[in-house]
C-alpha positions as CSV (number, residue, x, y, z in Angstrom):
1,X,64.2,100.1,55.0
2,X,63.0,102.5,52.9
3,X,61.4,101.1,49.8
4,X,60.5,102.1,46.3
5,X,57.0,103.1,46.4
6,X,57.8,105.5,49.5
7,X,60.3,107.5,47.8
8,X,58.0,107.3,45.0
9,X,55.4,109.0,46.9
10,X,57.8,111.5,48.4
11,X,58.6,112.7,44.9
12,X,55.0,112.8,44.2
13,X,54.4,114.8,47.1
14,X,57.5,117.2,46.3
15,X,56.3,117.9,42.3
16,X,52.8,118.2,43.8
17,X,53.9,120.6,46.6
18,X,55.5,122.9,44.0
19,X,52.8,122.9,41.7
20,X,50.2,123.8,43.9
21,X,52.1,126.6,45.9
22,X,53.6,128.3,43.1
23,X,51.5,131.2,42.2
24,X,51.6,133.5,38.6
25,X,51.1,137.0,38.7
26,X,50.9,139.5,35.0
27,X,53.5,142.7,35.7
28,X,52.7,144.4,32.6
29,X,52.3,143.1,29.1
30,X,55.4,141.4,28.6
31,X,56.8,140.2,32.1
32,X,55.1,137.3,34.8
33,X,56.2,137.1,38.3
34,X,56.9,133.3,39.1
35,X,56.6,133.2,43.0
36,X,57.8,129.8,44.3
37,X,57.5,128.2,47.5
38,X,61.6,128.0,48.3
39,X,62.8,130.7,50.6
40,X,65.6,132.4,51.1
41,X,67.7,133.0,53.8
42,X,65.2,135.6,55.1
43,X,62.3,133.3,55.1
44,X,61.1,135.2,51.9
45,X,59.4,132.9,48.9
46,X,61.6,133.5,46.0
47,X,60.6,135.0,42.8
48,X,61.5,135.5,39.6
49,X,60.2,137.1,36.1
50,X,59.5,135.1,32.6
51,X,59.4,136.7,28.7
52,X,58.6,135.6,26.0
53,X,61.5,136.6,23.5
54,X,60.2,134.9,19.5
55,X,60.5,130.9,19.9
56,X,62.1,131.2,23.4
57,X,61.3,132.7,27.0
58,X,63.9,134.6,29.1
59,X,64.0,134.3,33.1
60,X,65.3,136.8,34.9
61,X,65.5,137.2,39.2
62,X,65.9,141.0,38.2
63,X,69.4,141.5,40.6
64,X,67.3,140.4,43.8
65,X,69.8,137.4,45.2
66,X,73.1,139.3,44.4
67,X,71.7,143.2,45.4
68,X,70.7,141.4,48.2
69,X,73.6,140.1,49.3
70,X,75.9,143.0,48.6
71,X,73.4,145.5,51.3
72,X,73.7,142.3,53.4
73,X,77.2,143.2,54.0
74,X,78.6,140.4,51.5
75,X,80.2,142.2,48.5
76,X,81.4,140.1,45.6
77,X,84.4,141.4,45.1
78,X,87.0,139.1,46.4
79,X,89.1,136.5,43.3
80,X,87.8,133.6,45.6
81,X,84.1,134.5,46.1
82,X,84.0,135.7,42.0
83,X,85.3,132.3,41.1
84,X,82.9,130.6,43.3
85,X,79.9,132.7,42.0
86,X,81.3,132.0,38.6
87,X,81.4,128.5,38.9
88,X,78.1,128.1,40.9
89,X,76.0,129.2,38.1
90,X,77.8,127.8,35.3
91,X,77.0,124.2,37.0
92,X,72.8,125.4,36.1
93,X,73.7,126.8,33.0
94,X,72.7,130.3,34.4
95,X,74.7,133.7,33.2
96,X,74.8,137.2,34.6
97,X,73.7,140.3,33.2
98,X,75.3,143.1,35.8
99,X,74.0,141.8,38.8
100,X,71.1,139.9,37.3
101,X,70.9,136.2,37.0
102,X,69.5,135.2,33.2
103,X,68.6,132.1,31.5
104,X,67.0,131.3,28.5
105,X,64.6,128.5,28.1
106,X,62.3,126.9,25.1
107,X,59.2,125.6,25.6
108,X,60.8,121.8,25.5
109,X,63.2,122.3,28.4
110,X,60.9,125.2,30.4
111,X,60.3,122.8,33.4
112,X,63.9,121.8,33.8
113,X,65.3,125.3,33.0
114,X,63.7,126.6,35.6
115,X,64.5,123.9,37.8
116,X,67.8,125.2,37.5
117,X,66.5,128.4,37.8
118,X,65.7,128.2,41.1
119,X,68.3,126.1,42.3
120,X,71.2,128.5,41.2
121,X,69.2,131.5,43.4
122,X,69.3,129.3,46.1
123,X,72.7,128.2,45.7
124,X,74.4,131.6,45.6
125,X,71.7,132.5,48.3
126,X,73.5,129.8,50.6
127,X,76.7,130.2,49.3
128,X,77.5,133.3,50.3
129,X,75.3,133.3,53.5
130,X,77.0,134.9,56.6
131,X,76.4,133.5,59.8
132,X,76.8,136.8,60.8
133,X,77.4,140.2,60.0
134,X,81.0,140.1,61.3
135,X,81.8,137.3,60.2
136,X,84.3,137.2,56.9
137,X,84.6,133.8,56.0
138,X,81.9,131.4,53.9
139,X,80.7,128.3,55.2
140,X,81.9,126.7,52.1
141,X,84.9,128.1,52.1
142,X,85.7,126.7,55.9
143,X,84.4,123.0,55.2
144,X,87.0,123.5,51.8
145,X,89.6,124.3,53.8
146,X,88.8,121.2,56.9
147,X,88.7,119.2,54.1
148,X,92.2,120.2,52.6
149,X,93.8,120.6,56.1
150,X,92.6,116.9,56.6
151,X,94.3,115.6,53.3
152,X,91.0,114.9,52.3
153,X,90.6,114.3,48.2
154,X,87.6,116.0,46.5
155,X,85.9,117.7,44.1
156,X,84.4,120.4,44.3
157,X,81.0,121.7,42.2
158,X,79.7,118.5,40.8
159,X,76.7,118.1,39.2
160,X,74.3,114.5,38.8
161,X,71.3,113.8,37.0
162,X,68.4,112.1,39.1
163,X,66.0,110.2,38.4
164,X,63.4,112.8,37.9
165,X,65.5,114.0,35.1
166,X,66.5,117.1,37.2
167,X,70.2,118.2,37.8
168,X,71.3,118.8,41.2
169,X,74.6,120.3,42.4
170,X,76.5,118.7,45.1
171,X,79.3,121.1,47.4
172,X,81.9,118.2,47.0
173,X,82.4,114.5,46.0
174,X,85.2,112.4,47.2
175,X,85.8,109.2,45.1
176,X,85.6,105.5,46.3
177,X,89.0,104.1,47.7
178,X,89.8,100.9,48.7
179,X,88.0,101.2,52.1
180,X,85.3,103.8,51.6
181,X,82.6,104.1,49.1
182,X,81.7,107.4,47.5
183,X,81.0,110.4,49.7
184,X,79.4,112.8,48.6
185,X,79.8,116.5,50.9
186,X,77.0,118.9,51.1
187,X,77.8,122.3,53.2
188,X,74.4,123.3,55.1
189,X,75.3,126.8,56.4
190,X,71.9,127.7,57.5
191,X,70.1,124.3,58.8
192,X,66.7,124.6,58.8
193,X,63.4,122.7,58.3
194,X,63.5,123.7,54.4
195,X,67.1,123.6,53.7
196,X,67.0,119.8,55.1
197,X,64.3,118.7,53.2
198,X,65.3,120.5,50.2
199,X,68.5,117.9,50.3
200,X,66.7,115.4,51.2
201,X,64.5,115.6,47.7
202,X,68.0,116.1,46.0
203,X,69.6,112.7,47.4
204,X,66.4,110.9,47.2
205,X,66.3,111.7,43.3
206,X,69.9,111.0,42.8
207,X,70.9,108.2,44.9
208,X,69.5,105.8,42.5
209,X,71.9,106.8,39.7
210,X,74.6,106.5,41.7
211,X,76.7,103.4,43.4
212,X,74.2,101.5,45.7
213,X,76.5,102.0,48.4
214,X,77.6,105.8,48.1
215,X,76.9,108.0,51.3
216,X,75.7,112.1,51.9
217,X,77.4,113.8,54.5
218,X,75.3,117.2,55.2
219,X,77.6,119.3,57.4
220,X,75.6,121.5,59.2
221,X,76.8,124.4,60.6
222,X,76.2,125.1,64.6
223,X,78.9,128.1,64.6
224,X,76.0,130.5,66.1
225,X,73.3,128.6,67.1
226,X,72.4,125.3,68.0
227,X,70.8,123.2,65.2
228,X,67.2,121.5,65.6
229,X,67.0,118.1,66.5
230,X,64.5,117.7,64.5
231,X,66.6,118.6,61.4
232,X,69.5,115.8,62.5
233,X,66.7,113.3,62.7
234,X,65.2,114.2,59.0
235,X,68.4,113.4,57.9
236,X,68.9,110.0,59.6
237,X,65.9,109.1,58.5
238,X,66.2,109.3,55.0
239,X,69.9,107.7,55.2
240,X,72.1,110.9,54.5
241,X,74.9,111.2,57.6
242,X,74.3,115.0,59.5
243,X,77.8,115.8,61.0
244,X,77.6,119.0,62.9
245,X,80.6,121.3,62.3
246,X,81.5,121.6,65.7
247,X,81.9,118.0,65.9
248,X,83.4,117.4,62.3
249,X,86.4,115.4,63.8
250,X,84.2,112.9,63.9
251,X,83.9,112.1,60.4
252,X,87.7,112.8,59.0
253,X,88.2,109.0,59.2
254,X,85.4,107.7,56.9
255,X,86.0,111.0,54.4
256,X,90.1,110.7,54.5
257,X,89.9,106.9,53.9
């Protein structure tokens, strides 16, 4: 069993880990390039750009996540993908200007700002990632729709606080009935070694503010290629349930109940 002190020292680890690799750079007078150790879906660290504007700072990521989905073959102009985009960043309390992503920060709430910073470019980085160029559909969209084929009760987009303080957005939670607890639903489109510990950190710093019993399903998609066993195993071992999508028949039962 995992105990106290452990996930203590995981979250140690984690705000030590980000300290350490996240590196400051001067552009000019006014502007510094934050380069953080998250990637993106091409491996890339991401990075974004801080002002000073009087008694506040402005972050910017200067278009980069939605320019670069658009030349990636994933324009934003479907209702559905808007709407998701939409409500994505409203979740971090991050607004568009154009194409870039904006958010305003004082020096009070600077480290949780850009906590949520971050985690809205990687959100709309995974929401809209393609498993391939020819394929329409979003990952999130298809566990939506299993999940409303299978009579399934959810909702969508929620956001907890953990224990850290931090916000963290979950893809769907379905509430506690009669014979199930709490399930909470995160859609993994592109499972790697990052991606899985990334939610692993978010359900370690959230699971104690929620019901002792609730469970994290991470469905990981396996549409184009196989997914690493050692991700499925970081997963179990931490207590969140990996279902593979191919295999997601497995788990209507405990999520319809």
């Amino acid at each position: 069993m995992i105990m106290i002190n452990d996930i203590q020292k995981l979250l140690d680890d984690y705000t030590r880990w980000l300290r350490d690799k996240t590196v400051l750079r001067e552009v000019d007078s006014e502007w510094v390039q934050v380069t953080t150790p998250h990637l993106d879906r091409h491996n890339d660290c991401l990075q974004f750009y801080v002002r000073r504007e009087g008694s506040e700072y402005l972050l910017t990521d200067d278009g980069y996540i939605i320019n670069d989905l658009i030349s990636s073959g994933c324009p934003l102009d479907s209702p559905k993908r808007q709407e998701l985009l939409r409500t994505t960043l409203a979740g971090f309390g991050v607004q568009t200007d154009g194409e870039q992503l904006l958010m305003r920060a004082t020096p009070e709430n600077f480290s949780l700002k850009k906590h949520n910073f971050i985690q809205a470019m990687l959100a709309v980085n995974d929401l809209f990632y393609l498993a391939s160029p020819y394929v329409a559909s979003l990952f999130y969209e298809n566990v939506a729709q299993w999940l409303d084929l299978s009579d399934i009760r959810y909702t969508p987009k929620v956001k907890f606080t953990g224990k850290s303080g931090y916000d963290h957005m979950f893809d769907f939670v379905i509430p506690r009935s009669r014979q199930q607890p709490e399930r909470i639903v995160q859609a993994i489109s592109n499972p790697k070694k990052d991606s899985a510990e990334a939610l692993v950190f978010k359900w370690l710093d959230t699971k104690e503010t929620r019901a002792p019993e609730s469970r994290l399903y991470a469905f990981l998609n396996d549409s184009t290629s196989a997914v690493s066993p050692s991700v499925v195993d970081a997963l179990r071992n931490y207590d969140l349930q990996p279902v593979l999508w191919s295999q997601r028949e497995q788990a209507r039962e405990a999520l319809a109940a």
